[in-house]
N, CA, C and O of each residue as an XYZ file, in Angstrom:
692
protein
N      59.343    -17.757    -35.554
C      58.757    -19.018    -35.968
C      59.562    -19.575    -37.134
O      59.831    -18.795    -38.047
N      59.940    -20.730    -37.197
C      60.480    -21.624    -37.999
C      59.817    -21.840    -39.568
O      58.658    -22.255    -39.532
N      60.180    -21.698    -40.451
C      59.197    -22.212    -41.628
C      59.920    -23.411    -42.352
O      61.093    -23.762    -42.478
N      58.580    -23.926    -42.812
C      59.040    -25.603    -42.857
C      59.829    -25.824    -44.429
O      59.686    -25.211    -45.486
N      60.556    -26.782    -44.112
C      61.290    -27.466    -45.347
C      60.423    -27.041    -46.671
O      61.107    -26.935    -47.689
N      59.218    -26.817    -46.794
C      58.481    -26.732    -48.292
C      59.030    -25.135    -47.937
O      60.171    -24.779    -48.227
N      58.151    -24.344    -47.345
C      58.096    -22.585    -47.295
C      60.072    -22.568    -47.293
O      60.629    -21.575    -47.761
N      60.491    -23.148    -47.015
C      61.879    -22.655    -47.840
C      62.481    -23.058    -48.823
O      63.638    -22.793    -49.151
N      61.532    -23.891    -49.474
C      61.878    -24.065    -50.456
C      60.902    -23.698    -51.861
O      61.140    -23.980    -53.036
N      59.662    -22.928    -51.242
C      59.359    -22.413    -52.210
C      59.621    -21.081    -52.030
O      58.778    -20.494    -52.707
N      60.286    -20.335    -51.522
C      61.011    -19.111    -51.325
C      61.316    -18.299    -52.332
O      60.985    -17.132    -52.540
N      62.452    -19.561    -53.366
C      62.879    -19.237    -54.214
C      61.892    -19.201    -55.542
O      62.063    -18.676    -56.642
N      60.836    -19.936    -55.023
C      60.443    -19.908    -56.541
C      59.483    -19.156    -56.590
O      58.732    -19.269    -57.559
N      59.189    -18.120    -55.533
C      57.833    -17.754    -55.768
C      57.711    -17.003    -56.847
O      56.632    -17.228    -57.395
N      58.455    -16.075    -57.481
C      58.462    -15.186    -58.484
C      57.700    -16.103    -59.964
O      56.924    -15.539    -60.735
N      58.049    -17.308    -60.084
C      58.133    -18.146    -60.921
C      56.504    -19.363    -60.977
O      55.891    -20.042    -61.801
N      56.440    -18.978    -59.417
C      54.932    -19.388    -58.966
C      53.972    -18.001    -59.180
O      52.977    -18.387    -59.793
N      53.928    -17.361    -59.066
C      53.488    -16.235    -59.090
C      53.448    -15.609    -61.043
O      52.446    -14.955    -61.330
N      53.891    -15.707    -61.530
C      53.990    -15.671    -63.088
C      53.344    -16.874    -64.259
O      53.112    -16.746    -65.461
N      53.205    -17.861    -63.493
C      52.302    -19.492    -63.828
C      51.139    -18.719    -63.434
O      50.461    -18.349    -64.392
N      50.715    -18.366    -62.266
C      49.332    -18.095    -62.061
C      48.994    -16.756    -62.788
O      47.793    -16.706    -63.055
N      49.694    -15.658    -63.186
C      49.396    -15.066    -63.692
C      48.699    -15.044    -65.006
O      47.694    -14.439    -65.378
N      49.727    -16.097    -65.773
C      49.135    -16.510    -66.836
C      48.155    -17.127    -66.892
O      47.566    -16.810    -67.925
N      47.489    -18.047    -66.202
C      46.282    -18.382    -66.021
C      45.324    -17.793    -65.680
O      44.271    -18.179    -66.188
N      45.275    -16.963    -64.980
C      43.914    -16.084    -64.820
C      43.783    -14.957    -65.788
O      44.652    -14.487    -66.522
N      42.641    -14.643    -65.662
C      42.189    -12.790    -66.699
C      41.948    -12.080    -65.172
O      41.691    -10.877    -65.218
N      41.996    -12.595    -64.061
C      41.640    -11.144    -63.021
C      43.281    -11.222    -62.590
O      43.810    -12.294    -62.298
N      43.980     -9.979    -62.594
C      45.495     -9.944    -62.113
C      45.646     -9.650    -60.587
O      46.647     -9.845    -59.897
N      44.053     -8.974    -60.088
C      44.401     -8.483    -59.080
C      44.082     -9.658    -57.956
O      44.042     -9.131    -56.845
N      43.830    -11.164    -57.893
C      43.637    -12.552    -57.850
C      45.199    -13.083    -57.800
O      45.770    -13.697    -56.899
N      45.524    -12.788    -58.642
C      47.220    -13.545    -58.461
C      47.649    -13.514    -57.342
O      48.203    -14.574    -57.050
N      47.654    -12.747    -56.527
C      48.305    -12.911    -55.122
C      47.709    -13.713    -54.027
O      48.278    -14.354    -53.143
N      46.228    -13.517    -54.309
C      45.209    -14.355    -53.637
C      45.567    -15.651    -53.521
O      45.945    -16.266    -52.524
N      45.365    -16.115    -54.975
C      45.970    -17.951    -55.476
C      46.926    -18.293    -55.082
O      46.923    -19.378    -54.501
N      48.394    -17.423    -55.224
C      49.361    -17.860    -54.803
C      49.825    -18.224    -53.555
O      50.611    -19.098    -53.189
N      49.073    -17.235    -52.871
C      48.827    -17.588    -50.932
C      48.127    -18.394    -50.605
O      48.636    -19.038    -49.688
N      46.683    -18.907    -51.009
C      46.152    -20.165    -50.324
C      46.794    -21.368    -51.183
O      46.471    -22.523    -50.906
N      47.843    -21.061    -52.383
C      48.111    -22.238    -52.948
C      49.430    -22.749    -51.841
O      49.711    -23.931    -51.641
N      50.149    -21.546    -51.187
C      51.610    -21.837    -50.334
C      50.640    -22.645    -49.025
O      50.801    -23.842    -48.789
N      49.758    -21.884    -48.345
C      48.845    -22.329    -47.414
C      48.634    -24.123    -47.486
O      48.729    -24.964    -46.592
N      48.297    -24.262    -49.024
C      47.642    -25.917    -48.267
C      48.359    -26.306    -49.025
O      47.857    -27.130    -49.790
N      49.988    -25.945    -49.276
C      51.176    -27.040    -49.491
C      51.858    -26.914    -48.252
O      52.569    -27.880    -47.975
N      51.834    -25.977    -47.428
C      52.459    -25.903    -46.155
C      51.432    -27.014    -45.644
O      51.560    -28.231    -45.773
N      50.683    -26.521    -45.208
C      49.354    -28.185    -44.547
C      49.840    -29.324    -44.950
O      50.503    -30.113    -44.276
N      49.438    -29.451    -46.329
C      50.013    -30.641    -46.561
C      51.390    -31.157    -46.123
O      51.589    -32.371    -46.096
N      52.315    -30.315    -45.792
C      53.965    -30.862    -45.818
C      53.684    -31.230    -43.744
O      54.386    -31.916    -43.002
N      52.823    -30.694    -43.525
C      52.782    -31.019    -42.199
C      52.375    -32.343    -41.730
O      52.714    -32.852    -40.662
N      51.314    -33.059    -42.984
C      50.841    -34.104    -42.975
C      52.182    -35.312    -43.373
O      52.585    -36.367    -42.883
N      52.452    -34.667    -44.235
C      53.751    -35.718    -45.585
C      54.765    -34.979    -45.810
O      54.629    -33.757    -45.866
N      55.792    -35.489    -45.955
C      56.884    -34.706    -46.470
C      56.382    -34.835    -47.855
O      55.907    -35.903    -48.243
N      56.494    -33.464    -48.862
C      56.620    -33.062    -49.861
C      57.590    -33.305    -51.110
O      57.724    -32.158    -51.538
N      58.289    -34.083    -51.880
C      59.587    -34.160    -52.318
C      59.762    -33.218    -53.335
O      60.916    -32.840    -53.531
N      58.846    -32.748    -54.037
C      58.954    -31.101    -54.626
C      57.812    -30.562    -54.341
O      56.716    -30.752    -54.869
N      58.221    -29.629    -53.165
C      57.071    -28.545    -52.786
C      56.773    -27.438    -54.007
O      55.688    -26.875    -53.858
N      57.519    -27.027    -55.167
C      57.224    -26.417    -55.728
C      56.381    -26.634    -57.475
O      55.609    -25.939    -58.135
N      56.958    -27.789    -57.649
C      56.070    -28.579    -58.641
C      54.783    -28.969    -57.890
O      53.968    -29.491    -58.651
N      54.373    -28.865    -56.633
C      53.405    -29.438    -55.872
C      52.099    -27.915    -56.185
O      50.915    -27.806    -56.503
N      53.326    -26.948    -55.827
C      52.480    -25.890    -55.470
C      51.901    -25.588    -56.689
O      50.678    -25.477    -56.602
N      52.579    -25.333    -58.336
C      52.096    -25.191    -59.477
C      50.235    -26.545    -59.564
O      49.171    -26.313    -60.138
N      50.596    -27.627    -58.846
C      49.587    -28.509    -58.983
C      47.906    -28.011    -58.052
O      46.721    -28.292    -58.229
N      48.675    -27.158    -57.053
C      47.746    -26.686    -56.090
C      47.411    -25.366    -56.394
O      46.291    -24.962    -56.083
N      48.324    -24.524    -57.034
C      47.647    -22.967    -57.879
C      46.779    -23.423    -58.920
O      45.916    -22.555    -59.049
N      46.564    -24.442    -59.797
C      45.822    -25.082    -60.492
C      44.297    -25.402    -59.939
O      43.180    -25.101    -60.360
N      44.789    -26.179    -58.755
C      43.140    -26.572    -57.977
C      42.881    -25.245    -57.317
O      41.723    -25.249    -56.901
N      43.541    -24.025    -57.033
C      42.411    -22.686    -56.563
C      42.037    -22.347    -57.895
O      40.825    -22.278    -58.098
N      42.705    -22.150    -58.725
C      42.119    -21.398    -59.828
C      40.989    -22.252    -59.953
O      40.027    -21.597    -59.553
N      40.724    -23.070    -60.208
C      39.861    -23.776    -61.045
C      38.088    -24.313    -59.940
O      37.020    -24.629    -60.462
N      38.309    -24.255    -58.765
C      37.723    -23.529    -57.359
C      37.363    -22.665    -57.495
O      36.151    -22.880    -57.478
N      37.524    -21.485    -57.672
C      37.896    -20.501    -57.866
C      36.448    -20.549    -59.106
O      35.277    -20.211    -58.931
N      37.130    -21.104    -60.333
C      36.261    -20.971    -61.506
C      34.620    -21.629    -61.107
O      33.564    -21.016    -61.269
N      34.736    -22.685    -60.691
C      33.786    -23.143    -60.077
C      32.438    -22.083    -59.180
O      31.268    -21.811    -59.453
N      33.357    -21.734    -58.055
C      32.061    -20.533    -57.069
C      31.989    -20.007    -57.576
O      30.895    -19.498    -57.335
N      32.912    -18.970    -59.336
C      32.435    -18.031    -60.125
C      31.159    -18.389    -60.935
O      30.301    -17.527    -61.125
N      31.029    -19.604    -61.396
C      30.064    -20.198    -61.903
C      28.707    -20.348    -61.333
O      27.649    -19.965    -61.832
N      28.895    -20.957    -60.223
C      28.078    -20.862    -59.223
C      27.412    -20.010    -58.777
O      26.402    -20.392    -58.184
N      27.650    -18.627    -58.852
C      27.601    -17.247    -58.597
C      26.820    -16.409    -59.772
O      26.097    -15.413    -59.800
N      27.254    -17.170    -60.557
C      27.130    -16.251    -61.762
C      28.260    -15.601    -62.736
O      28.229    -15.353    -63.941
N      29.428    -15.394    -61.600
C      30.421    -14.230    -62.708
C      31.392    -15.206    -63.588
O      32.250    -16.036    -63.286
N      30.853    -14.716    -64.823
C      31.183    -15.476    -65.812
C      32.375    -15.044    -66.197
O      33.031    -15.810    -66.903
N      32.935    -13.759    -65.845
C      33.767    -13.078    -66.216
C      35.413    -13.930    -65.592
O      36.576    -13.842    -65.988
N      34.884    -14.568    -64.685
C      36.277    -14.773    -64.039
C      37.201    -16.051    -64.785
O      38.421    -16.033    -64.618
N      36.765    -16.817    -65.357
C      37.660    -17.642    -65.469
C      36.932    -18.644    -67.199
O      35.737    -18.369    -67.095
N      37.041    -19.396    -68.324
C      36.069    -19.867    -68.881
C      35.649    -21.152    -69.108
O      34.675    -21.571    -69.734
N      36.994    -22.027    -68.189
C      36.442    -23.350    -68.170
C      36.558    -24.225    -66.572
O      37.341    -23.801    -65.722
N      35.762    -25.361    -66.327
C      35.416    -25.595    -64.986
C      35.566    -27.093    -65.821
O      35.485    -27.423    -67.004
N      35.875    -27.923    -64.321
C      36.512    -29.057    -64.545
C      35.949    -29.578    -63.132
O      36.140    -29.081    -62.022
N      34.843    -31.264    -63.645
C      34.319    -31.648    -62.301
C      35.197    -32.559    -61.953
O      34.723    -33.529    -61.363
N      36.455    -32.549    -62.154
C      37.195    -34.044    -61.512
C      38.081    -33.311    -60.207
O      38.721    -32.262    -60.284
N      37.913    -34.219    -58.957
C      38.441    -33.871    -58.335
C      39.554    -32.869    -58.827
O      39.972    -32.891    -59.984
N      40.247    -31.514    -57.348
C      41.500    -30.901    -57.444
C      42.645    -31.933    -57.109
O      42.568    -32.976    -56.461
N      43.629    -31.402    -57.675
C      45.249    -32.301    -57.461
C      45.472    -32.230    -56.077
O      46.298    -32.884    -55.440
N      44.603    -31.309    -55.611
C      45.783    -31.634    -53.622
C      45.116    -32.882    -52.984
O      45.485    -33.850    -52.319
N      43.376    -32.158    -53.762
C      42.317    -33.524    -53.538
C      43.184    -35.154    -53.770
O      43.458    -35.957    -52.878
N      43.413    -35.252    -54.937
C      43.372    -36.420    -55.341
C      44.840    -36.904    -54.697
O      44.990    -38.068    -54.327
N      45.646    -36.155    -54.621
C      46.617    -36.358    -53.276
C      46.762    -36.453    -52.294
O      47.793    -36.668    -51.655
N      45.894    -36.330    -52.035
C      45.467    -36.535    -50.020
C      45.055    -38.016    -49.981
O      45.428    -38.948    -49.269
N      43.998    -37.908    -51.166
C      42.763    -39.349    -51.057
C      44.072    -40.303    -51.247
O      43.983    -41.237    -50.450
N      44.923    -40.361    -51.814
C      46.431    -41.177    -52.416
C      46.737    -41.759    -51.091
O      46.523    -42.854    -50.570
N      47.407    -40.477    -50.656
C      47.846    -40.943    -49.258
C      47.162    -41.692    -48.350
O      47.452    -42.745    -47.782
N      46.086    -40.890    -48.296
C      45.725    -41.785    -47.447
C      45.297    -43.421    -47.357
O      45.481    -44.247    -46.463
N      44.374    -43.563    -49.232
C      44.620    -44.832    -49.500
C      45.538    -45.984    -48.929
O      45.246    -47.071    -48.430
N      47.098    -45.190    -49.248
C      48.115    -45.888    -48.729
C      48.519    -46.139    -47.586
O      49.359    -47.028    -47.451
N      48.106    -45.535    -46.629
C      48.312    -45.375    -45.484
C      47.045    -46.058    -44.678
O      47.239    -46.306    -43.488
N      45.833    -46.360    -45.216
C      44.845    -47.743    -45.164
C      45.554    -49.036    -45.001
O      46.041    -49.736    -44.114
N      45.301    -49.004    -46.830
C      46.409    -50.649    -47.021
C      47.460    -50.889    -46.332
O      47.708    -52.080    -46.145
N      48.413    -49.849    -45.734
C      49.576    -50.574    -44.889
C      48.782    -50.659    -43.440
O      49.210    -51.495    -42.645
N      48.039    -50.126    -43.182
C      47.364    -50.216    -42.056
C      46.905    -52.114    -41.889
O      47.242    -52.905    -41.008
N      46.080    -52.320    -43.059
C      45.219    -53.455    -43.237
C      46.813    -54.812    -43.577
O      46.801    -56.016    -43.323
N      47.598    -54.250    -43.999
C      49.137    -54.793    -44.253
C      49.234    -55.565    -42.497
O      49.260    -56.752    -42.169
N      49.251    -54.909    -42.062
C      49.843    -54.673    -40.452
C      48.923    -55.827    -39.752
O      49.467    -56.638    -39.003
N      47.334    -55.894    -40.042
C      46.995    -56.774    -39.146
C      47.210    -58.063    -39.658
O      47.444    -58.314    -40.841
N      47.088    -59.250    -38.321
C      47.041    -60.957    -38.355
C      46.056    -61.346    -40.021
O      45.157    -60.801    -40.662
N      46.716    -62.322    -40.111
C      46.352    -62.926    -41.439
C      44.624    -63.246    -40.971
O      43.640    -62.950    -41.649
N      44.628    -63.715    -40.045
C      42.851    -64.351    -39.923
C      42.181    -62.475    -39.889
O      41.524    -62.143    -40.875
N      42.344    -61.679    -39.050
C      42.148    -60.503    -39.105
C      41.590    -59.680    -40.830
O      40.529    -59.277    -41.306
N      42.849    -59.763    -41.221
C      42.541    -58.804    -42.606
C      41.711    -59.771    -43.580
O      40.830    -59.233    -44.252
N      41.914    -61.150    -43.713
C      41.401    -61.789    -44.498
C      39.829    -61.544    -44.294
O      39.024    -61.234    -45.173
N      39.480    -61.841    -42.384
C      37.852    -61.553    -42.551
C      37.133    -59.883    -43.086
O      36.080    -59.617    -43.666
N      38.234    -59.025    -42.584
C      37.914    -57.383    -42.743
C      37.533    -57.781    -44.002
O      36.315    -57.834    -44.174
N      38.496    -58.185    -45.270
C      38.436    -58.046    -46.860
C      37.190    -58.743    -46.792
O      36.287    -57.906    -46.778
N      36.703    -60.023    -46.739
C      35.808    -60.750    -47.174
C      34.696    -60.492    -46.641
O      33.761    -61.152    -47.094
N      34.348    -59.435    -45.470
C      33.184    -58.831    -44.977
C      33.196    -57.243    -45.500
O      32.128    -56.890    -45.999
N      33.878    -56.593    -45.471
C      33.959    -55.462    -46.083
C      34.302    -55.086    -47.429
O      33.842    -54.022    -47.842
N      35.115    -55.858    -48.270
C      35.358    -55.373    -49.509
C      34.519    -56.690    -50.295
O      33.696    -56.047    -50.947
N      34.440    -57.122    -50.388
C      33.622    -58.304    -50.826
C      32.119    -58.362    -50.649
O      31.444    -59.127    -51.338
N      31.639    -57.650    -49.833
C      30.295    -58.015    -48.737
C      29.811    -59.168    -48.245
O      28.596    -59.095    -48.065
N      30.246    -60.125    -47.980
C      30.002    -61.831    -47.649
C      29.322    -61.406    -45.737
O      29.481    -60.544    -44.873
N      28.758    -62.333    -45.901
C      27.819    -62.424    -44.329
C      28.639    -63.344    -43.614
O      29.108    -64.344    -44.159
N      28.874    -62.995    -42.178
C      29.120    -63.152    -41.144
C      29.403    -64.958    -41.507
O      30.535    -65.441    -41.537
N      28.311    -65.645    -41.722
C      27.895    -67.115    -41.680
C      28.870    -67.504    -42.775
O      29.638    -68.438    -42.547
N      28.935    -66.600    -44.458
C      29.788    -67.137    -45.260
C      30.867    -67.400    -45.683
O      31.414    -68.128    -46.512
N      31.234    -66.119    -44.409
C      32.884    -65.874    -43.764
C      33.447    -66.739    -42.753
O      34.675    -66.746    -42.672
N      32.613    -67.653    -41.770
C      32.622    -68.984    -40.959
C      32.715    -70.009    -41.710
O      33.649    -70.793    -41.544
N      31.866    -70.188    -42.586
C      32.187    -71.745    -43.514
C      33.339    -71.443    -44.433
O      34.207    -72.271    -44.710
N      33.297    -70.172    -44.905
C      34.911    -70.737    -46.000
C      36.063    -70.559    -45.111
O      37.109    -70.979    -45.606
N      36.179    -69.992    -43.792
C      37.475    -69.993    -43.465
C      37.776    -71.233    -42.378
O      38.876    -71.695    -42.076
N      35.987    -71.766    -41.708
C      36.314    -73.031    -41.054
C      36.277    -72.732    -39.638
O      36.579    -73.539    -38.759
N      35.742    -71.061    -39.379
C      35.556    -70.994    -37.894
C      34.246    -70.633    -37.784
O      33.445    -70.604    -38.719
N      33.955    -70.270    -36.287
C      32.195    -70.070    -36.026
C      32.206    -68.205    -36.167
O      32.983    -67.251    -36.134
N      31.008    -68.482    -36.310
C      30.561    -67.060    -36.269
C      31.154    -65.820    -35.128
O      31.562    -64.662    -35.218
N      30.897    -66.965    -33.886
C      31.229    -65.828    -33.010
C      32.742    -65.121    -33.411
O      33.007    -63.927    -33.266
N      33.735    -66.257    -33.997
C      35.034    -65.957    -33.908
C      35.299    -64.412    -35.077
O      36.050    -63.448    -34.927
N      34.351    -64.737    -36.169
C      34.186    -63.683    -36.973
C      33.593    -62.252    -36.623
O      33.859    -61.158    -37.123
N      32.856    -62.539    -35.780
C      32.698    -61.202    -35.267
C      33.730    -60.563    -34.354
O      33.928    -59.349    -34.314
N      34.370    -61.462    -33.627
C      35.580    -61.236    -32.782
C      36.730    -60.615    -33.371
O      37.364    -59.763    -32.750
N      37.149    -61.110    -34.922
C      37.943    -60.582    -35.545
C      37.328    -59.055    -36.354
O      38.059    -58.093    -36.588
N      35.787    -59.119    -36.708
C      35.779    -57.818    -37.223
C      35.951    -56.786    -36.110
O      36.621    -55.785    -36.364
N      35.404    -56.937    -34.888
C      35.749    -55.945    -34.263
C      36.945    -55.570    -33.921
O      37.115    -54.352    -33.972
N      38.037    -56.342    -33.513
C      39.441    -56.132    -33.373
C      40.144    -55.519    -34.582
O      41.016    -54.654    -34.495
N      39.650    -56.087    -35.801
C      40.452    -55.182    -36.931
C      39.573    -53.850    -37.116
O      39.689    -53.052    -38.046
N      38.925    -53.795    -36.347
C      37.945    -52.232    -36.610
C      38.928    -51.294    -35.835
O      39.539    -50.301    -36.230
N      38.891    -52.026    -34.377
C      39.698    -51.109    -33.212
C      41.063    -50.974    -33.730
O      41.539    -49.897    -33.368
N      41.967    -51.757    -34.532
C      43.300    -51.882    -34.743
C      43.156    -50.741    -35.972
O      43.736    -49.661    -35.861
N      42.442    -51.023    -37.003
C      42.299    -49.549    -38.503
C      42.229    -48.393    -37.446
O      43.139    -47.643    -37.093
N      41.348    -48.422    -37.163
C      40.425    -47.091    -36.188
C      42.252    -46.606    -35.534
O      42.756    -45.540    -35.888
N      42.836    -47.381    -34.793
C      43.822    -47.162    -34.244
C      44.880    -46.268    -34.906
O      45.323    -45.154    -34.629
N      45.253    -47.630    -36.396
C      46.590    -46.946    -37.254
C      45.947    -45.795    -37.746
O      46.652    -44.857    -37.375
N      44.637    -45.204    -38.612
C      44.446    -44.391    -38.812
C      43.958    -43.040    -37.981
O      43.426    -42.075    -38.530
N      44.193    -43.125    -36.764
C      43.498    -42.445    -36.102
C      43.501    -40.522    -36.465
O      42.669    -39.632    -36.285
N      44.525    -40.552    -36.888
C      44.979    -38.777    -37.853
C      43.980    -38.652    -39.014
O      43.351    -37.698    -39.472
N      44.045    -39.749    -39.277
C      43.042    -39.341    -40.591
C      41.584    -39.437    -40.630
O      40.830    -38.887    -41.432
N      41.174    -40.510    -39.276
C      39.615    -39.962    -39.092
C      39.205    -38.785    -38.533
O      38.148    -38.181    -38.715
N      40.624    -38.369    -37.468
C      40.462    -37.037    -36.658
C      40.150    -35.725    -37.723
O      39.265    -34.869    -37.716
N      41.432    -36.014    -38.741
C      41.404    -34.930    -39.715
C      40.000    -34.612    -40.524
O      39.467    -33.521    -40.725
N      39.638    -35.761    -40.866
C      38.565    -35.720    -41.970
C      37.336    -35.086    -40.863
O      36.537    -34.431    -41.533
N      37.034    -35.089    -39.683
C      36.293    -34.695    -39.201
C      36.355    -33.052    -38.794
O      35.355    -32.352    -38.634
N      38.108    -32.480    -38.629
C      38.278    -31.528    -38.510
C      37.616    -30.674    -40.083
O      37.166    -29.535    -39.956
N      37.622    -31.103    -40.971
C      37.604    -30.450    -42.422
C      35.989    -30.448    -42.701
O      35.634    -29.435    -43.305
N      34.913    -31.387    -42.383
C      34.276    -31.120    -42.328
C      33.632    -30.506    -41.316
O      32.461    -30.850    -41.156
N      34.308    -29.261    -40.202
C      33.856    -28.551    -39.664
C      34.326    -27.425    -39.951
O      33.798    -26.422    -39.473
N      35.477    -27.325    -40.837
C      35.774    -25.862    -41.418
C      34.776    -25.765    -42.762
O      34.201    -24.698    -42.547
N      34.466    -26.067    -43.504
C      33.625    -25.915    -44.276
C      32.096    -26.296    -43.951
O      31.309    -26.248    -44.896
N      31.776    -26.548    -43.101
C      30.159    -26.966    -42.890
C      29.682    -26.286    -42.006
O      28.502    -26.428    -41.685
């Protein structure tokens, strides 16, 4: 089996990944743990996106297990494991939500001007059907015509990422 552009390129650094996490935790016998689901969902991720430093990525993602990690210890009770917990999203978190953001907006980029204009002004705005006909100067029916077509066209460009998000909430639920 082939390993991808990130797994060879964090190859080299694991010694160096592996010594970051060390220092962060008080359980040593955990270090190996972190460092494997941290290679795990930078490999995932590089499957989704190319990576442009998989290994500054991975230091960002040994960060969000540890601190996971600190969290179910909390949760649990064992106080012993880790001593501070942090409710803001993890970094792979807030990197995914990024992407995908972006990968919305070029989506919403992509459709006809009458299209995205009604999506925005019915969906990001909340304006009714009727208030979206008088300011743009067409009838209702035509507005509904366009929300559904830019539904089917998003639904379309994103179709990986509604699939995905549904896959993830069946590994954890």
């Amino acid at each position: 089996m082939l390993m991808s552009k990130a797994g060879n390129s964090l190859l080299g650094g694991m010694d160096r990944l592996r010594n970051y996490v060390r220092k962060r935790m008080r359980d040593p016998d955990s270090v190996e743990d972190v460092v494997q689901e941290a290679l795990v969902r930078v490999m995932e991720q590089e499957r989704r996106q190319a990576i442009e430093h998989p290994l500054a990525y991975a230091y960002r993602v040994a960060d969000s297990v540890i601190l996971a990690g600190a969290r179910r210890a909390r949760r649990i009770g064992d106080a012993d494991m880790l001593d501070f917990v942090c409710d803001l999203p993890l970094a792979d978190e807030v990197l995914d939500y990024r992407q995908r953001y972006e990968r919305f907006e070029a989506a919403l980029a992509r459709l006809t001007p009458a299209r995205r204009a009604v999506f925005r002004l019915r969906h990001m705005e909340n304006r009714s059907r009727q208030e979206i006909a008088e300011e743009l100067g067409i009838s209702v029916e035509a507005v509904k015509k366009h929300l559904v077509r830019a539904m089917a066209d998003l639904a379309l460009a994103l179709e990986d990422d509604l699939g995905g998000e549904k896959e993830g909430h069946n590994e954890h639920g």
